[in-house]
C-alpha positions in Angstrom: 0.0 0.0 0.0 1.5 3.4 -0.6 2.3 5.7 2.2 1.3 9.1 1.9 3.7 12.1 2.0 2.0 12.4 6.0 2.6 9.3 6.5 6.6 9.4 5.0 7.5 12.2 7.3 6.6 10.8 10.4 7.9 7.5 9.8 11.2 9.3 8.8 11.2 10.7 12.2 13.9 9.3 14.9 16.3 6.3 13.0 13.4 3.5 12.0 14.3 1.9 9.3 12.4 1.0 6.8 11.1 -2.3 5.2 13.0 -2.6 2.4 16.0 -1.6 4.3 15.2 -4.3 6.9 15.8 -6.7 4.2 18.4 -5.3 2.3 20.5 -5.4 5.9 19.3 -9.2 6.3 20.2 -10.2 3.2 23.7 -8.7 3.5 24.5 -9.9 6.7 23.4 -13.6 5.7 26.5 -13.3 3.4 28.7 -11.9 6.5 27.6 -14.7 8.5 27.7 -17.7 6.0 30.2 -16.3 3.5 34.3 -17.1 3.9 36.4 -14.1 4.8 37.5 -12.3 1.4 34.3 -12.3 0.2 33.0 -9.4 -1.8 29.5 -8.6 -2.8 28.0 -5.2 -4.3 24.6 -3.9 -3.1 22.7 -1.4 -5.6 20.3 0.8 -4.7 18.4 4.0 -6.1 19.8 7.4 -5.3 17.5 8.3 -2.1 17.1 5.0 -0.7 19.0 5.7 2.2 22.2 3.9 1.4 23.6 5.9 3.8 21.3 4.3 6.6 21.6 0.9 5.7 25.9 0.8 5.7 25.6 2.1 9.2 23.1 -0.2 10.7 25.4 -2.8 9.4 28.5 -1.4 10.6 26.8 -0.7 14.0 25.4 -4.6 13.6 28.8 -6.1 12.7 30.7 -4.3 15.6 28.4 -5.6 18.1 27.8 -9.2 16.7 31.0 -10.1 15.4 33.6 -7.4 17.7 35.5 -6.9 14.5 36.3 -3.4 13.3 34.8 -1.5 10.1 36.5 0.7 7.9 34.1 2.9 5.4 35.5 4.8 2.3 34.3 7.5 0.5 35.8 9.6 -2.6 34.9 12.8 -1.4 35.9 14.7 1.9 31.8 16.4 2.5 30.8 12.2 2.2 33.0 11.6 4.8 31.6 14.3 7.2 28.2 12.4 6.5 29.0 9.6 7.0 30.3 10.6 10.3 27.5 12.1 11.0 24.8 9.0 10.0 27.2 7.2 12.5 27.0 9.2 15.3 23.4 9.0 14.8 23.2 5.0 14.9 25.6 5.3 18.5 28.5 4.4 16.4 31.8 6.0 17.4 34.0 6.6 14.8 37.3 8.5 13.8 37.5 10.4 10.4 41.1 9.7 9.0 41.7 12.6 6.8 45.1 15.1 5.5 45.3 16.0 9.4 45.3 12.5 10.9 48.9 10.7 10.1 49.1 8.3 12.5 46.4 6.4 14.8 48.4 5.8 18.3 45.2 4.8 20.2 43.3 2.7 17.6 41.1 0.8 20.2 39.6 3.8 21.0 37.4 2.9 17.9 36.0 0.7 16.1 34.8 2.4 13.0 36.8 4.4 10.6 35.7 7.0 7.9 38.2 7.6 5.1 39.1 9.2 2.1 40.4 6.9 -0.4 43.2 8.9 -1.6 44.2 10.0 1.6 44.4 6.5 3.6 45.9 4.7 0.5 48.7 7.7 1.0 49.0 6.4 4.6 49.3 2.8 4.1 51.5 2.9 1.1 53.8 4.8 3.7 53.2 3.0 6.4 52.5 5.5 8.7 49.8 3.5 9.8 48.3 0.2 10.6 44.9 -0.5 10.7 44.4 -3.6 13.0 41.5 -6.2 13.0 39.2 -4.9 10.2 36.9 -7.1 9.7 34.7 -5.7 7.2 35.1 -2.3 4.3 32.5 -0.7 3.7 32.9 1.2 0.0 30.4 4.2 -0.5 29.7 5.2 -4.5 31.3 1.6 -5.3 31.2 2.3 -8.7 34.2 4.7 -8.7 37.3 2.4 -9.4 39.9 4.6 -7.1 39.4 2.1 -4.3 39.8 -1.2 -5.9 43.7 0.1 -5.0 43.3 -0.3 -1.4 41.6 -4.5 -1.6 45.1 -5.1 -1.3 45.5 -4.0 2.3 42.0 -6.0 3.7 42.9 -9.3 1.7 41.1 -10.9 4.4 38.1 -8.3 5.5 35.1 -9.0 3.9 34.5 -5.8 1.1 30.7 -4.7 0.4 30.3 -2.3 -2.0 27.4 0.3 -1.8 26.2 2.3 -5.0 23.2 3.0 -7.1 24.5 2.1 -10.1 26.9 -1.1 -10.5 28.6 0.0 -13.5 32.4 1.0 -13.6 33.7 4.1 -14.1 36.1 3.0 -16.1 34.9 0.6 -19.1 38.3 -1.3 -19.1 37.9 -2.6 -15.4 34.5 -4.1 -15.2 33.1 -4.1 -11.7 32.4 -8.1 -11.7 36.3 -8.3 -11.5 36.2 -7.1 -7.9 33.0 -8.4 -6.6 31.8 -11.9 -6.9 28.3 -10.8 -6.6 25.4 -8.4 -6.7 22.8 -7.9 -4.1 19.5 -5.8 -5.9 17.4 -3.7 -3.8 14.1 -2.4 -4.9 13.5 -0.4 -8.1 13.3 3.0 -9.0 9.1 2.6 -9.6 8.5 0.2 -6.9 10.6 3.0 -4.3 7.7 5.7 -6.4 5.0 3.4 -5.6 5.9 2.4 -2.2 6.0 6.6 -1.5 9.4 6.5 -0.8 10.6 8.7 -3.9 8.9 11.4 -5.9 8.0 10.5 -9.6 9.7 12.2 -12.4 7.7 13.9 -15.0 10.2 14.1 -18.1 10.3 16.4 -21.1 12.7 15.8 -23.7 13.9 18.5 -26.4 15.4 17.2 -29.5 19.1 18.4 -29.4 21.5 17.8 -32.8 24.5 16.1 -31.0 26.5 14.9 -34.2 29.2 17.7 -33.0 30.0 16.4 -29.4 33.2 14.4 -29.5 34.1 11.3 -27.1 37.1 11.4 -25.1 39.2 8.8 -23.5 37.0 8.6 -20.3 34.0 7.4 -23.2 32.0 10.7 -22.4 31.8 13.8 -24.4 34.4 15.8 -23.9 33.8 19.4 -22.2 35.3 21.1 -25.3 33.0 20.0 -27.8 30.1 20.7 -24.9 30.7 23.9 -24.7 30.9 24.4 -28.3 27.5 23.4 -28.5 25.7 24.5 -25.6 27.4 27.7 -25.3 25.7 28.3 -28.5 22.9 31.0 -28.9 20.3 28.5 -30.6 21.1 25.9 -27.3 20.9 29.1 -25.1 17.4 29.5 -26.2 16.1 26.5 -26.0 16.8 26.1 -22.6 15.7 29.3 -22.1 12.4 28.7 -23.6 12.3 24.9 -22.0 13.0 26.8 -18.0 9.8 29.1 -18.7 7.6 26.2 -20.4 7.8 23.8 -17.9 9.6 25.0 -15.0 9.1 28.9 -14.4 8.6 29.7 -10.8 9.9 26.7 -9.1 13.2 25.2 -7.5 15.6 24.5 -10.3 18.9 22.9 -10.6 21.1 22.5 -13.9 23.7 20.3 -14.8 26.6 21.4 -17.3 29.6 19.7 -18.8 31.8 22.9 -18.6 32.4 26.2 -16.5 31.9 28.7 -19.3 28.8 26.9 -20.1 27.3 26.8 -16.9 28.7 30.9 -16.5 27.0 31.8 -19.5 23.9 29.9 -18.5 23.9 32.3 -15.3 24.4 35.5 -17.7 21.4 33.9 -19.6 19.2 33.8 -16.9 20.4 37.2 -15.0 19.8 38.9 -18.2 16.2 37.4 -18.3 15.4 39.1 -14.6 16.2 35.4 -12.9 17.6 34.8 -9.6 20.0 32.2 -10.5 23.4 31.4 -9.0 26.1 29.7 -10.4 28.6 27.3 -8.1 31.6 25.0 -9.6 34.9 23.8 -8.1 36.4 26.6 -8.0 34.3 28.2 -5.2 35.7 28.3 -1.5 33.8 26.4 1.1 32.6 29.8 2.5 31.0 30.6 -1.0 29.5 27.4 -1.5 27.8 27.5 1.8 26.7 31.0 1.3 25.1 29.6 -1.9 23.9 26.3 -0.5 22.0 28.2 2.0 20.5 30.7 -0.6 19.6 28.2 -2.5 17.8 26.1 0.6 15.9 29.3 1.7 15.0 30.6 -2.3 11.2 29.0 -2.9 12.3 30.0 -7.0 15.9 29.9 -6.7 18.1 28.6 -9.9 21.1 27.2 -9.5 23.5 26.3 -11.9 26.5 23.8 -11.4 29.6 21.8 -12.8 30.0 18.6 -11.4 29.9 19.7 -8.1 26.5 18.6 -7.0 25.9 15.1 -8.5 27.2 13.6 -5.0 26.9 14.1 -1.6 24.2 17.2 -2.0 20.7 16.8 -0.7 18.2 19.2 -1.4 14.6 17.6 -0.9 13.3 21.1 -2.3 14.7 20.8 -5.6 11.1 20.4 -8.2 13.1 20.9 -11.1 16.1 19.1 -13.0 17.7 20.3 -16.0 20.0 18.1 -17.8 21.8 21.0 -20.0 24.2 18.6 -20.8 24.7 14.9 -22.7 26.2 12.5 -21.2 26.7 8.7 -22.1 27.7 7.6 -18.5 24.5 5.7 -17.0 25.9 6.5 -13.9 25.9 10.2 -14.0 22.4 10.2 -15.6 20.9 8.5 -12.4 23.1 11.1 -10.2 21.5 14.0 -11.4 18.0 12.9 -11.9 18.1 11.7 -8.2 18.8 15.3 -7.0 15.4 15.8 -7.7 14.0 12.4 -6.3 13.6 13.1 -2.5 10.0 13.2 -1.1 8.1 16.0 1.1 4.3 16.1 2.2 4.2 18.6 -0.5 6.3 17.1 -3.0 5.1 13.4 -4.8 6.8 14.6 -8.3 9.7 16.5 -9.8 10.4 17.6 -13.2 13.2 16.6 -14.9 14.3 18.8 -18.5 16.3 16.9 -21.0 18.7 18.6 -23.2 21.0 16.3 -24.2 18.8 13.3 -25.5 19.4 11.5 -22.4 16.2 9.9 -21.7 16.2 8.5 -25.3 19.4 7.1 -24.8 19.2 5.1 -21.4 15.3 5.0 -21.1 13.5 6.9 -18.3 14.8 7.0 -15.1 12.0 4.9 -13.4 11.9 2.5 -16.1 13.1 -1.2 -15.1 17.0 -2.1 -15.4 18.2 -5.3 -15.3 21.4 -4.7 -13.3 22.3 -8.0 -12.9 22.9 -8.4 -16.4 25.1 -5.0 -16.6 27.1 -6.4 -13.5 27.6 -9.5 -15.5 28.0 -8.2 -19.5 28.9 -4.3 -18.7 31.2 -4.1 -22.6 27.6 -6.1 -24.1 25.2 -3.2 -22.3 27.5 -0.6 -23.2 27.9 -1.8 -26.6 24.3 -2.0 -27.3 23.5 1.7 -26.4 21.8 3.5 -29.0 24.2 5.8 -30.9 23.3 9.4 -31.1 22.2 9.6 -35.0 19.8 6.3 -33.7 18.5 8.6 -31.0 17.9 11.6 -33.0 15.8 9.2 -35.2 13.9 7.9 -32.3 12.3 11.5 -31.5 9.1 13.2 -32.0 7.8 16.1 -32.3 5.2 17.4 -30.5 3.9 20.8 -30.7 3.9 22.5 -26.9 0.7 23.0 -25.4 0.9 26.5 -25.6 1.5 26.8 -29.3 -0.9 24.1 -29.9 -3.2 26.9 -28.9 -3.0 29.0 -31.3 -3.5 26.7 -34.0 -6.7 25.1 -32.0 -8.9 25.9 -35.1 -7.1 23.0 -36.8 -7.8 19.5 -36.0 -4.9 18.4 -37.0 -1.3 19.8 -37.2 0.8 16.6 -37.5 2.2 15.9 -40.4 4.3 11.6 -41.1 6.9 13.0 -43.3 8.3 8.9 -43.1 5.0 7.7 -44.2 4.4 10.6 -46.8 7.7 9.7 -48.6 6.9 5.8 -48.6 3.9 7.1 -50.1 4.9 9.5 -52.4 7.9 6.7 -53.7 5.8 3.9 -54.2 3.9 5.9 -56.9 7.1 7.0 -58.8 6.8 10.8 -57.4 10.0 12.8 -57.5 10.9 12.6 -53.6 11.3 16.2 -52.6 6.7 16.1 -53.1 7.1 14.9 -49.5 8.6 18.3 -48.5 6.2 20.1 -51.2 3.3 18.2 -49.1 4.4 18.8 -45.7 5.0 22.7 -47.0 1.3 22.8 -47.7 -0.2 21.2 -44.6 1.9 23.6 -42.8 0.4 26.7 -44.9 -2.9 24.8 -44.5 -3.4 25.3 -40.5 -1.4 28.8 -40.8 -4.4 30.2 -42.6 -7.3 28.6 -40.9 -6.0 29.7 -37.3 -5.3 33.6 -39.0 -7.3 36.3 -40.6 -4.7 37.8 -43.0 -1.7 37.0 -44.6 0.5 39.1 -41.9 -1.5 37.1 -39.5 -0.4 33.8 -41.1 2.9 34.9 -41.6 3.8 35.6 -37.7 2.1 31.8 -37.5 4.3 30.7 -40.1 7.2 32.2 -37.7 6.4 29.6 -34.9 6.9 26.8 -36.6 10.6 27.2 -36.9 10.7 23.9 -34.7 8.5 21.7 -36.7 10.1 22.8 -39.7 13.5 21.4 -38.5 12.0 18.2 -37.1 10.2 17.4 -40.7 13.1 18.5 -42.7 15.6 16.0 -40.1 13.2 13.2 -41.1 12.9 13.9 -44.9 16.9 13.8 -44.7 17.0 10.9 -43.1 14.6 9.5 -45.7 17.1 10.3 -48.9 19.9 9.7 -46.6 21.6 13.0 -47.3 22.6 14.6 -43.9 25.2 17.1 -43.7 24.8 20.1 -41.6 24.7 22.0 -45.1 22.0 20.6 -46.9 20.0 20.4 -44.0 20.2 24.1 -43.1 19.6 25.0 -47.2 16.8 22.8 -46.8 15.2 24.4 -43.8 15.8 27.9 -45.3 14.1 26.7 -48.5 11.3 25.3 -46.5 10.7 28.6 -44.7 10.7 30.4 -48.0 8.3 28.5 -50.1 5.8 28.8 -46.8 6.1 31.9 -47.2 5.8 32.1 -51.2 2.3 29.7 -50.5 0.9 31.8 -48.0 1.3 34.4 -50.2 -0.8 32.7 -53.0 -3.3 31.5 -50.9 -4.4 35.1 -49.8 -4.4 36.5 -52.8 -6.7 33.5 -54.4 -8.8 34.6 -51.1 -8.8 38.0 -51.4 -9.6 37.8 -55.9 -12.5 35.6 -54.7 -13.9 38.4 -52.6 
């Protein structure tokens, strides 16, 4: 039965844990208790499951049952304060080893740890310390492959691996190399259903992505992402995609670049916006100051780099923006899940797509099979739709508010695909298809105006369409390069123009 937002809040109240966690901790302590030493298993689950909770009921849990110590590593120093934190909470007393900590004189005064990869790997490599009787590590955001250099150390300290996403960071050292198995927890949906996580409503914007190169990491690179959204014709779509569907509430957009992300500030400022922007660059005492405007903002925008895709919880957040591509599943779930957290007045979050993301890995409640990632990770990768596939995939649908103003038509979709099948099987020359579509357009441009500088300014709005039905007609002859296509959409727009033209002058020699 679902739990309603009431209900959420005062079950989340004090450190109950919840059913699903109940069994996720079960099920992971079954393989502590029955399992030889050396064993390593991963346990996924979604971004706002309280992940968090579950490592330190089990950490609290193994201390008490087994009297063995537990070391926890994160790749960030705020997760490590956190985690701390979630400790203390559960009664667990623990000692953070970070750049100030070099050796640990007094080590049974604990028996938890908290510490930075980088900076305990540092340590041990030195041997400026030794950590005695660990019994079990617990690995935070699993997925990144910067720890797999400290297994050496805990040969015989059973390793569990915490993450929402059990896919490597790095395609050439697969996960299942490291850990012999994965543990699921529930799903994104059933998480939605059960009221523990707000639903996602997603709107995707077609986005031309043939210029984005891939670097050695797989991803785009952040030069040829700023090329392209850094653009004014990019600039304006998001523009245009903040007001349609988001104006007025909580937003937060992800960029692949600081000059980006700076000029989507400028954007917004110069629209009358409150927006701020924050990257790795800003001191603690800025990003604070921002954090907290942000919190305390009921409309605030804020724009980011990387900075916020871990280890940032904002339950406030009603808005995503994905002003970026990516092809790293991983990241995709990150910064969708900013969004994802649950309050009485919050069952649903909007997410914006930019960079033909949802197309690409599916939606981000939609079922995964993540035992067959964990066990084929080059197959899955492999069989991810390419971006030309994608771009074929979309459709266009006039927005609501535009729809308005040609609600006098019944009908102002026009099957350039079918139209050219069509139009070929007869033996028609296959450019009719654009000739067609040119004259369903003019079609519902003079029944929704009275004159012909009416049905101009109509014409005008279409711009969108027009480059969605000339992308398919393109596709059709296969002849895509960037110039045809833009003397093709030029064309288009001036032989609307030309038949608009005619039309009103038939009308007008009739009266």
């Amino acid at each position: 039965m679902t739990l309603s937002c009431l209900e959420i809040e005062d079950k989340k109240t004090g450190l109950a844990l919840y059913d699903y966690q109940k069994e996720a901790i079960d099920k992971i302590f079954d393989r502590l208790k029955n399992y030889p030493e050396g064993h390593n298993f991963l346990y996924q689950l979604p971004t706002g499951g309280g992940k968090t909770v579950i490592f330190s009921e089990i950490a609290k849990r193994y201390i008490k049952d087994l009297g063995k110590k537990v070391l926890i590593l994160t790749h960030r120093i705020e997760l490590c304060g956190q985690t701390s934190e979630m400790l203390n909470e559960f009664g667990v007393k623990n000692k953070i080893i970070d750049s100030k900590v070099k050796t640990l004189p007094n080590q049974d005064e604990y028996m938890c740890f908290v510490a930075m990869v980088e900076t305990l790997n540092n340590r041990l490599q030195d041997d400026q310390l030794e950590m005695e009787n660990v019994g079990l590590v617990i690995i935070d955001e699993a997925h990144y492959n910067s720890f797999r250099k400290l297994f050496q150390f805990f040969g015989k300290a059973y390793i569990l691996g915490v993450t929402a996403t059990p896919l490597s960071s790095n395609i050439k050292l697969p996960m299942n190399e490291n850990y012999s198995e994965l543990i699921v927890g529930h799903s994104i949906s059933s998480l939605i259903e059960k009221g523990f996580l707000s639903k996602a409503n997603t709107y995707s914007f077609d986005v031309n992505l043939g210029s984005l190169k891939i670097g050695i990491d797989g991803d785009y690179t952040v030069s040829s992402s700023e090329l392209l959204y850094c653009n004014f014709i990019m600039q304006e779509k998001l523009l245009k995609a903040y007001e349609e569907k988001s104006i007025g509430k909580k937003t937060l957009i992800f960029n692949n670049g600081i000059n980006t992300s700076k000029q989507v500030y400028s954007l917004f400022i110069n629209a009358g916006y409150d927006i701020r922007h924050l990257d790795n660059t800003n001191s603690e005492q800025e990003r604070r100051k921002i954090l907290y405007w942000f919190k305390n903002t009921s409309d605030a925008i804020l724009t980011s780099v990387g900075i916020l895709t871990t280890g940032f919880d904002e339950p406030t957040v009603e808005t995503i923006i994905l002003n970026r591509a990516t092809k790293s599943l991983t990241l995709f779930y990150q910064m969708i899940g900013r969004g994802s957290r649950i309050l009485p007045n919050k069952s649903e979050f909007t997410v914006i797509d930019l960079g033909n993301n949802a197309l690409r890995f599916g939606l981000w409640d939609s079922y995964v099979d993540w035992h067959a990632i964990f066990r084929s990770p080059d197959y899955y990768l492999q069989n991810l739709s390419n971006d030309i596939e994608i771009e074929r995939q979309f459709k266009y649908v006039m927005p609501t508010e535009l729809r308005e103003k040609f609600s006098k038509s019944e009908c102002v979709y026009f099957n350039i695909k079918e139209e050219y099948a069509l139009i070929t099987k007869h033996g028609f020359r296959p450019k009719v298809t654009i000739d067609r579509s040119i004259e369903q357009h003019a079609k519902i441009c003079c029944e929704n105006s009275n004159d012909y500088f009416e049905a101009i300014e109509l014409a005008k709005l279409l711009e969108e369409d027009i480059k969605y039905r000339v992308k398919r007609y393109t596709y059709c002859i296969c002849k895509c390069t960037d110039n045809y296509v833009n003397w093709l959409q030029e064309d288009y727009k001036r032989k609307l123009n030309i038949n608009l033209n005619q039309k009103f002058v038939r009308i007008e020699s009739n009266v």
